[in-house]
C-alpha positions, 0 to 999 in steps of 0.5 A: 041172192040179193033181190034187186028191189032193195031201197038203196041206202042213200034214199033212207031219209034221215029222221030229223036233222039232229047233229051229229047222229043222222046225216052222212056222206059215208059208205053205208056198207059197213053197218057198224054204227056209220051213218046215212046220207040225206034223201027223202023218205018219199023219194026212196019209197016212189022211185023203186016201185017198178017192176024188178028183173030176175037177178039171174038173168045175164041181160037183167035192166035194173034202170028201173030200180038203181039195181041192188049194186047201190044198197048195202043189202046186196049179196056181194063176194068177198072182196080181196086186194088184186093180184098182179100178172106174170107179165106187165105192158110197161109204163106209157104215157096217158096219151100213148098207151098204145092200142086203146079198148072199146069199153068205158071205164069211170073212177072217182077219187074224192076226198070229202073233209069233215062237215058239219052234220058230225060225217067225218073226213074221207076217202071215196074211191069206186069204179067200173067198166062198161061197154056203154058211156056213163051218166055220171062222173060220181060212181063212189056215190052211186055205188057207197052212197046210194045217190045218183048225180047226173052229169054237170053242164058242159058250159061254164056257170050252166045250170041243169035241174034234175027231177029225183031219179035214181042211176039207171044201171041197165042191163047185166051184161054192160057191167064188165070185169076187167081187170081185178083192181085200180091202184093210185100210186103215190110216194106217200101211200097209195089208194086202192080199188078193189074188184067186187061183184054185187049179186053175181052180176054187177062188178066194180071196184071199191075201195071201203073197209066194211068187214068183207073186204080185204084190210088192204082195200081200206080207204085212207083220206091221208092217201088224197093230197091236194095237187098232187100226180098220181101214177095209175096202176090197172090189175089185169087178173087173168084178164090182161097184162098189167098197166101202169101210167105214170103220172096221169092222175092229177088232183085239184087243189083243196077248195076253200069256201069263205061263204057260206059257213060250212061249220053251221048245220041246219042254217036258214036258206030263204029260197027266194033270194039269191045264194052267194057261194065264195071260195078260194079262186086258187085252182088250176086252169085244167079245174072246174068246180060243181055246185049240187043242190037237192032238197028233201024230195030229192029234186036236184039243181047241178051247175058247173061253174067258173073257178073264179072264186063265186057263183050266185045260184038265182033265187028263180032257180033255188025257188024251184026246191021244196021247203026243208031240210036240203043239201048242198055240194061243192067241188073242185074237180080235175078230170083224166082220161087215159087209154088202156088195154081194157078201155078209156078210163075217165079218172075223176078225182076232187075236193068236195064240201056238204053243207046242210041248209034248211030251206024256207 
């Protein structure tokens, strides 16, 4: 069995910052030559040094570590596209889908276009049920990238800093599975989650083409359009009867970022000015755009901000960041929230753009 000390994949520092061989927002399960996303050496070496639980035991606290559910490195099953019940609740409405379940459910669908650093587009899609809330509204990064982004401000054009830290997945037994997949449904094709359990205790539902998975779990990026309705499919297994929800899913628009430059790599980031960041205002009322900033040491500035077409992130606030290599993320986000058999599911789907400065 996996040991639940493995360095998450995400925190291996790229050597350098040589284009087109190193950086990448990428899913690290499949080892065929894809590359890492961009944390430091050091923080990967400080966060993980305290004390693991038995991967055995059922009530298990990996908060301490990031769990072996954020690395490559974890023994997983096999994973195989879902099957369907017998029976189905039928359609319903996103905001009536009769008698709602206690538990917490997160899925994220995030196209992220090619960047500079050579990463090309994709697709990320990854989920779960919990009985306690989640601390981030970014499971595909937490699960496929290794990276933890906690959640943004509430308040529009607030920002929050974020010492480095790694998810804190908490005790086993909060990671339920219900259910065997989550389907997007779309006219054109559809996205598909599928179940799979890390270490014989953590179960999610990941959409990737590494070779223990079932072809039909692939990610598609074709399968992400741009303000468009999705019907949301939840696999009850043997655990419930299927659901269906028509149109409850809605995308953002595509972001468009006029500054700065999102084809230049490594350019030059004075920290004591101001940043301007533009874009396209074209986004609907119901979308908000979140703008994340780490650096090398992965220390972390998140800001929610107006989709109104800018923000000007302060040179106070960049200052607070170390000198380097550094990362920034800008999305266009559409939040749901539909009610199921199983639990609430918070359906996060948005448009996301890295670029790669270097801070002096």
């Amino acid at each position: 069995m996996g040991s639940n000390c493995q360095l998450s994949a995400g925190a291996q520092r790229r050597r350098g910052r040589a284009q087109n061989t190193v950086s990448g927002r990428v899913s690290s399960l499949n080892r065929r030559g894809r590359p890492r996303p961009a944390l430091s050496t050091l923080a990967a070496l400080l966060l993980p040094l305290a004390a693991c639980s038995e991967p055995g035991d059922n009530n298990a606290d990996a908060s301490s570590t990031g769990a072996a559910a954020g690395t490559a490195d974890a023994e997983s099953t096999a994973t195989t596209a879902p099957t369907t019940t017998a029976s189905s609740s039928g359609d319903t409405s996103p905001d009536d889908t009769g008698e709602v379940g206690p538990n917490f459910g997160l899925l994220t669908f995030t196209f992220y276009p090619a960047d500079a650093s050579g990463s090309p587009e994709q697709l990320g899609m990854a989920g779960a049920w919990r009985t306690e809330p989640f601390t981030t509204d970014d499971f595909f990064a937490t699960r496929a990238l290794g990276l933890f982004f906690p959640l943004a401000p509430d308040a529009a054009d607030a920002l929050a800093v974020h010492d480095p830290q790694q998810y804190a997945w908490g005790k086993a037994d909060t990671w339920l599975t219900l259910g065997n997949g989550l389907r997007l449904g779309h006219p054109d094709g559809d996205a598909l989650a599928c179940l799979q359990v890390l270490d014989e205790l953590y179960p999610v539902y990941l959409s990737d083409d590494a070779d223990f998975f079932d072809p039909a779990c692939a990610p598609e990026p074709a399968r992400w359009r741009p303000g468009a309705s999705y019907d949301l499919v939840a696999y009850g297994g043997a655990d419930f009867d299927d659901q269906q929800a028509s149109g409850a899913v809605r995308t953002p628009s595509a972001l468009t970022l006029t500054a700065p430059d999102a084809g230049a790599f490594d350019f030059p980031l004075e920290k004591a000015k101001d940043l301007a960041l533009k874009w396209e205002a074209d986004g609907a009322d119901d979308d908000r755009v979140v703008i994340r900033v780490w650096d090398q040491f992965a220390r972390q500035l998140a800001i929610h901000a107006a989709d109104d077409g800018s923000y000007t992130l302060p040179g106070a606030e960049l200052d607070k960041l170390s000198v380097g290599p550094a990362t920034i993320t800008i999305a266009r986000e559409r939040l749901s929230t539909i009610g199921l058999a199983a639990g609430s599911l918070r359906v996060v789907a948005r448009h996301e753009i890295w670029l790669y400065p270097d801070l002096f």
